[in-house]
C-alpha positions, 0 to 999 in steps of 0.5 A: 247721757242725753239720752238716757236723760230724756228716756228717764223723763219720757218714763217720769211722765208716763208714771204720772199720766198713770198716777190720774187713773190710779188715784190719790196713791198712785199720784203721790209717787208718781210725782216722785219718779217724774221729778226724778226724771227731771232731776237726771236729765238736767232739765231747764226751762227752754224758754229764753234760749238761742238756737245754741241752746245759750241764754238770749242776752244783749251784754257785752259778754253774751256778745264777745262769746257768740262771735265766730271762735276765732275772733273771740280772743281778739274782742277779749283782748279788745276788753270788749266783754268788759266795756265800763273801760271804753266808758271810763275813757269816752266820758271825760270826752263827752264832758268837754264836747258838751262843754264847748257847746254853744248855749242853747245847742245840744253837744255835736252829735258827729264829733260825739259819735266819731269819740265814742269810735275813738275811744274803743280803738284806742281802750282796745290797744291800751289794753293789747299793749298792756297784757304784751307787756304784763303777760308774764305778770299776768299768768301769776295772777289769778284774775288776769291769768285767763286773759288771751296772751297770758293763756296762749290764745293769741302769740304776741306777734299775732297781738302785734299785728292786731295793734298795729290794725287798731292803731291804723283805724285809730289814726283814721278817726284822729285825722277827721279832726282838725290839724290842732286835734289831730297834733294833740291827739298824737301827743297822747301815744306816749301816754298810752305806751308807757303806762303799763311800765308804770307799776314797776317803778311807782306806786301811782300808776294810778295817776298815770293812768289818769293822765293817759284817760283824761286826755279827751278833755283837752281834745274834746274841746279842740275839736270842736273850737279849734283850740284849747281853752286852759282856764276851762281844759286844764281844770276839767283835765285835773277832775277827770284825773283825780277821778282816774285816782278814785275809781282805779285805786278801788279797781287796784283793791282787787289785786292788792295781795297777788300784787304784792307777791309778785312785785307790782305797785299800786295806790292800793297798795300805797294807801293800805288802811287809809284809802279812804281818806284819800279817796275822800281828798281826791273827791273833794279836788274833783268837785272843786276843779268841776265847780271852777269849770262851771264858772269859768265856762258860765255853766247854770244851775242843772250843772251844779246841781248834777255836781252835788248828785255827784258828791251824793254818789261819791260820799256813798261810794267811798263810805260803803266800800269795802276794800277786803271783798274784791266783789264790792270793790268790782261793784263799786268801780263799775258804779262810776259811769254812774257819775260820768252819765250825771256830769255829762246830763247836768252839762248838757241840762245847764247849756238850756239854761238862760245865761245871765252875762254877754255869753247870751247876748253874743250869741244872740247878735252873731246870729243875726248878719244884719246886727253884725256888720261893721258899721251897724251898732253906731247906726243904731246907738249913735256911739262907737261904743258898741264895739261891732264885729266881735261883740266880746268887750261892751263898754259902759254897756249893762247887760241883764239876761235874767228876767226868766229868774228875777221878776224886777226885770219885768218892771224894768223900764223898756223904750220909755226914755230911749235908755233902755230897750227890749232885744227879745221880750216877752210881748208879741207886740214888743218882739215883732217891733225889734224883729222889724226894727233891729232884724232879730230873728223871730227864733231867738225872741222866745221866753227871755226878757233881755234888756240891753241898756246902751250909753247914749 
């Protein structure tokens, strides 16, 4: 066939260097027999191909189906040709790393690192020990029916086999944390069996999802502090759940009548006409329960202000949705790293931010080994007051970080009647006379006004 395709173009292209010497005539159906050629051989442009004669792309599909043929089953079952799942898991993970930041610092690159990891193994053997579980439901359903147990590419002992290696490397990622983390981290195996049972008996598999999902945002916080801290976690957790409940139930839209023939359960299914309206309700609880996060865990304006760009997204989202064309509906679902990558930016932003309250100030004198010795806040104010080595409680002591944002600060009297002084000002002359008195350190007197007024 190729042949014959390429004589028909070889003789398209003479019948067309012969058309010049003939004239205008002759040129006119000489086009005609080349495009003909052209049209028989299939001809495409070349420009932009690989050696196998495949488009050149760095998606994760181009990448699943270049791999060696037989390990393309496996990174199929993995969902690694569709990853907008791996970052619907590792982002309310990168939320909470974000948030258990100290101010002024940028998440910790190794545990976001070492999450991301996690969440690939971890998506990969939901997903194994979800098609196990559905593989007879999947050959019902003409989406899922492709998939590589449900189409016999892979035989559920080999699938078996393949979960336990994931699960291994897993528990290796998890063991890396510490043994708070590593404890939590394990609770959330019972999550991840029972889910794909969920649609059988219920229709808020959906939520169960969002249970199994969000847990990052409790172990993202563990791992970095040690513990969870409920007043910031457990708000957190309840966003990213009714999240889940947002961008699954659309996700459900697209399988809502084989579903329904087969038997299977859904929030699509339970909602009907009215999705809108709950998906509205679920949004509205998740911007609040993030708002409380930002207050409880003293976020700043770049937060909030990512929050409303959320509710923008949100409101377009669930506005626009169709919920009869299963394009729009995949359209949408994906759309929702969107709003993760926006959280996760705004927190990031908000921990730059000066913070007005002691979150500061405690980071500023924890830095400093001199200022937190036992002993050396009476030495500098005369009173036991100053509460030395924890630095969490000041009695009758007003803290004002916020000169970058509210001028009066700056008239604020500095040294004039020894009630007040000036941690880190703005002048040179003010900074090097604290750095020297008090063994600030010259990295933290940069462009805050912090004044500290002690009861002397």
């Amino acid at each position: 066939m190729l042949g014959a395709g390429g004589a028909r173009l070889v003789q398209g292209l003479r019948a067309g260097t012969q058309a010049w010497l003939w004239g205008a005539r002759g040129r006119s159906l000489a086009l005609v027999h080349a495009a003909r050629g052209l049209h028989a051989a299939n001809w495409q442009p070349s420009a932009g191909r690989g050696p196998r004669g495949r488009p050149l792309s760095l998606s994760a599909a181009a990448v699943v189906n270049s791999a060696p043929r037989p390990l393309q089953p496996y990174l199929r079952l993995m969902r690694l040709d569709k990853p907008i799942g791996t970052w619907l898991l590792y982002l309310p993970c990168t939320w909470s790393i974000g948030l258990a930041a100290d101010p002024g610092c940028l998440p910790d690159w190794y545990m976001l690192s070492l999450f991301g990891t996690g969440a690939v193994l971890m998506r990969g053997a939901g997903c194994t020990i979800n098609d196990m579980w559905d593989q007879d439901y999947d050959k019902k359903v003409t989406r899922t029916a492709s998939r590589p147990i449900a189409a016999g590419d892979i035989s559920t002992f080999q699938s078996f086999v393949f979960l336990g290696g994931q699960l291994t490397l897993a528990l290796g990622v998890l063991l890396c944390l510490n043994y708070y983390s590593i404890a939590l981290g394990a609770a959330s195996l019972l999550l991840v069996i029972t889910y794909p049972l969920m649609k059988r008996i219920t229709y808020w598999p959906q939520l169960a999802l969002g249970l199994t999902f969000n847990w990052g945002a409790l172990l993202g916080w563990s791992a970095v502090k040690g513990s969870c801290d409920p007043s910031v976690c457990l708000p957190l957790y309840f966003s990213g759940i009714m999240w889940t409940l947002i961008y699954d139930t659309i996700y459900a839209h697209q399988d809502k009548k084989d579903d329904a023939l087969i038997g299977l359960k859904s929030t699509a299914l339970r909602f009907c006409e009215d999705t809108k309206k709950w998906l509205s309700g679920f949004s509205v609880a998740m911007l609040g329960a993030l708002s409380l996060v930002g207050v409880n865990s003293g976020q700043t304006a770049p937060y909030y202000a990512a929050l409303a760009a959320v509710g923008a997204h949100l409101t377009h989202q669930i506005y626009t949705l169709d919920i009869h064309r299963p394009e729009d509906c995949w359209e949408k679902f994906t759309s929702n790293r969107t709003i993760g990558l926006i959280i996760f930016v705004g927190i990031v932003l908000g921990n730059f931010q000066p913070v007005c309250g002691s979150t500061l100030l405690n980071s500023v004198l924890k830095m400093n080994p001199v200022v937190s010795q036992p002993g050396y806040g009476s030495a500098v104010s005369g009173s036991s007051d100053w509460q030395t080595g924890t630095f969490d409680c000041f009695d009758d002591i007003g803290i004002c970080l916020c000169g970058a944002f509210f001028p009066l600060c700056l008239s604020c009297q500095i040294a004039s009647d020894m009630d007040e002084f000036c941690l880190c000002g703005s002048s040179v002359a003010m900074r090097t006379m604290y750095r020297t008195r008090y063994g600030i350190p010259g990295s933290i007197c940069k462009d805050f006004l912090c004044l500290v007024k002690f009861t002397w």
